[in-house]
N, C-alpha and C positions, 0 to 999 in steps of 0.2 A: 122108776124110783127117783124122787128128788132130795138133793144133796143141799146145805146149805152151802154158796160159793157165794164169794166176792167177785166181781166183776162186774162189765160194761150193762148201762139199761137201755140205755137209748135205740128206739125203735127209728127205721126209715118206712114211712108208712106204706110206700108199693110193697113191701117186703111183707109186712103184718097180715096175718091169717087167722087169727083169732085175738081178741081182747074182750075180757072178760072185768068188771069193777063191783067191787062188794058193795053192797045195798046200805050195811050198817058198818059202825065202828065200834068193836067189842074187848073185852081181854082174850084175846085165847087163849082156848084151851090146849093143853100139853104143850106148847111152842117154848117152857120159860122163858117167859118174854114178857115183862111187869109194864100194867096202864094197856090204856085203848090205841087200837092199831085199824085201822084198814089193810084192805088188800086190793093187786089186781093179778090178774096172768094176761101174758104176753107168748103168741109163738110167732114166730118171725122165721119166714123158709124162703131161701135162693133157687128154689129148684134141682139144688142138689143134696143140701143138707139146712137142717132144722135144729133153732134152739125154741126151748118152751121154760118158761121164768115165772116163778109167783113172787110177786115180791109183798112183803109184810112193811105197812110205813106206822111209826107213833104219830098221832093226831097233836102232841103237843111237843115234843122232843126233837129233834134233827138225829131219827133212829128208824134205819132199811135194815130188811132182813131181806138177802135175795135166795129162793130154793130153785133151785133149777136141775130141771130131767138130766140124769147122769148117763142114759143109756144113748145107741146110735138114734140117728132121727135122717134116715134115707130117703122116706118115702112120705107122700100127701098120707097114707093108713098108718103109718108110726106116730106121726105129727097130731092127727085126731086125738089118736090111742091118749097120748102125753095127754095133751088138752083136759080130755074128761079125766084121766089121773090127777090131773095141775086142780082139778076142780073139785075132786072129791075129796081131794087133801086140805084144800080152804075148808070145806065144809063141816071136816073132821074138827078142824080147828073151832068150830061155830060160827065163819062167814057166811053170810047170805050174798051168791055171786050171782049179779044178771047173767045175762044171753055172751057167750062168745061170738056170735059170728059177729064177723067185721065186715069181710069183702063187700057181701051185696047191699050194705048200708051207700050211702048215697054221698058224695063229700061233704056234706057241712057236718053230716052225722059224725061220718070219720075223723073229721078236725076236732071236735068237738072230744071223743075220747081218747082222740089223741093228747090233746089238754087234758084232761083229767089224768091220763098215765104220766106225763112228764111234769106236774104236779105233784103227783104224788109220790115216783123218783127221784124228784131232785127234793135233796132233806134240807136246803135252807129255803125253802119254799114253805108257804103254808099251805097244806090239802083243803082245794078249793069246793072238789065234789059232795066232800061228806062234812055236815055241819057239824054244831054241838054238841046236839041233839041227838049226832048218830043215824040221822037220814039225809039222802040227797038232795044237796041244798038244788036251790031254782037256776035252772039256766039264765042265760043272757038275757034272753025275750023276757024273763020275769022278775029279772033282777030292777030296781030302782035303780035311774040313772044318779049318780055322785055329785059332788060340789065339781064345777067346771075348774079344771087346772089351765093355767095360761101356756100357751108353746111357746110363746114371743118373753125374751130375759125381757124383767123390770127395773127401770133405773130404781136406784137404792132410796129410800127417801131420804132426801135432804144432800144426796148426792149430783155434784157438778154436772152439768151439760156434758155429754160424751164420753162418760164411764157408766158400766155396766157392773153391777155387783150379784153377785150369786151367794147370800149368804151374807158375810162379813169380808170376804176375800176377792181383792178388784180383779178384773178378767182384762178388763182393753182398757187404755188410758191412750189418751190422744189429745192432743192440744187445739187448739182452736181452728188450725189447718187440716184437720182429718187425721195428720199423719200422728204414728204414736211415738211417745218418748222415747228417748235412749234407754232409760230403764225397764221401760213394758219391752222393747225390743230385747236387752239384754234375757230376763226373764223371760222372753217366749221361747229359749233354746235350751231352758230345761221342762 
């Protein structure tokens, strides 16, 4: 049986034994729960004990809904058991969940939905798996590369030899010997 509970999401991924991510972004049903949401389920086991987590994310809102198995979770057949419960209660809802298995996926796979669950946990993020549209957007390999952003700070324009601006607000000032002023000194010990 799943409870809603607050609490921690964060998976460590040797621990993960199942991840499961919804296909679409729907309103569900019975959850009162207003606007479109994705889902994923999560079961994370130490070899002694297991938790199993569905968590419900808004596609526009910075709004989780965590449900999580209230009962014991002892064994690898308890942990399954949860899992297909964790699944059939999205479905209830009108989620479309892929495949849970995780383990014998290969590591980039793993990273990869490991990204999407910690996307889709953390609410000042935007959920990157599921588009507008309500289907899974394109991975990396198919995404269009972006405008190049620079790693290297730009001097400001029209700003002096040897300050560095971020913005409107000077970072280093230094005088014509390298070393920096009394003032940028004072100001670097808050």
């Amino acid at each position: 049986m799943f409870t809603v509970a607050d609490g921690p999401t964060a998976v460590r991924a040797e621990l993960v034994r199942a991840l499961s991510l919804s296909l679409n972004a729907i309103e569900p049903e019975g959850a009162d729960l207003d606007g479109r949401f994705c889902a994923a389920l999560a079961a994370v086991w130490n070899g002694k004990k297991a938790t199993v987590a569905l968590l419900l994310r808004h596609v526009d809102k910075p709004v989780l809904r965590r449900h999580v198995f209230s009962g014991p979770l002892t064994s690898a057949e308890a942990v399954a058991s949860a899992v297909d419960e964790g699944l059939a209660l999205a479905e209830t809802m009108g989620f479309t969940m892929d495949d849970a298995e995780f383990v014998e996926l290969d590591e980039a796979e793993q990273a990869e939905r490991l990204g999407c669950w910690n996307d889709l946990r953390r609410v000042k993020n935007k959920v990157s798996h599921i588009d507008v549209a309500g289907t899974r957007a394109p991975g990396p390999e198919q995404a269009e590369a972006g405008p190049a952003v620079p790693t290297e700070p730009q001097p400001a324009a029209g700003a002096p030899p040897g300050k560095v601006a971020l913005g409107r607000l000077e970072l280093v000032s230094q005088d014509s010997s390298g070393r920096a002023g009394p003032l940028a000194r004072l100001l670097s010990y808050f």
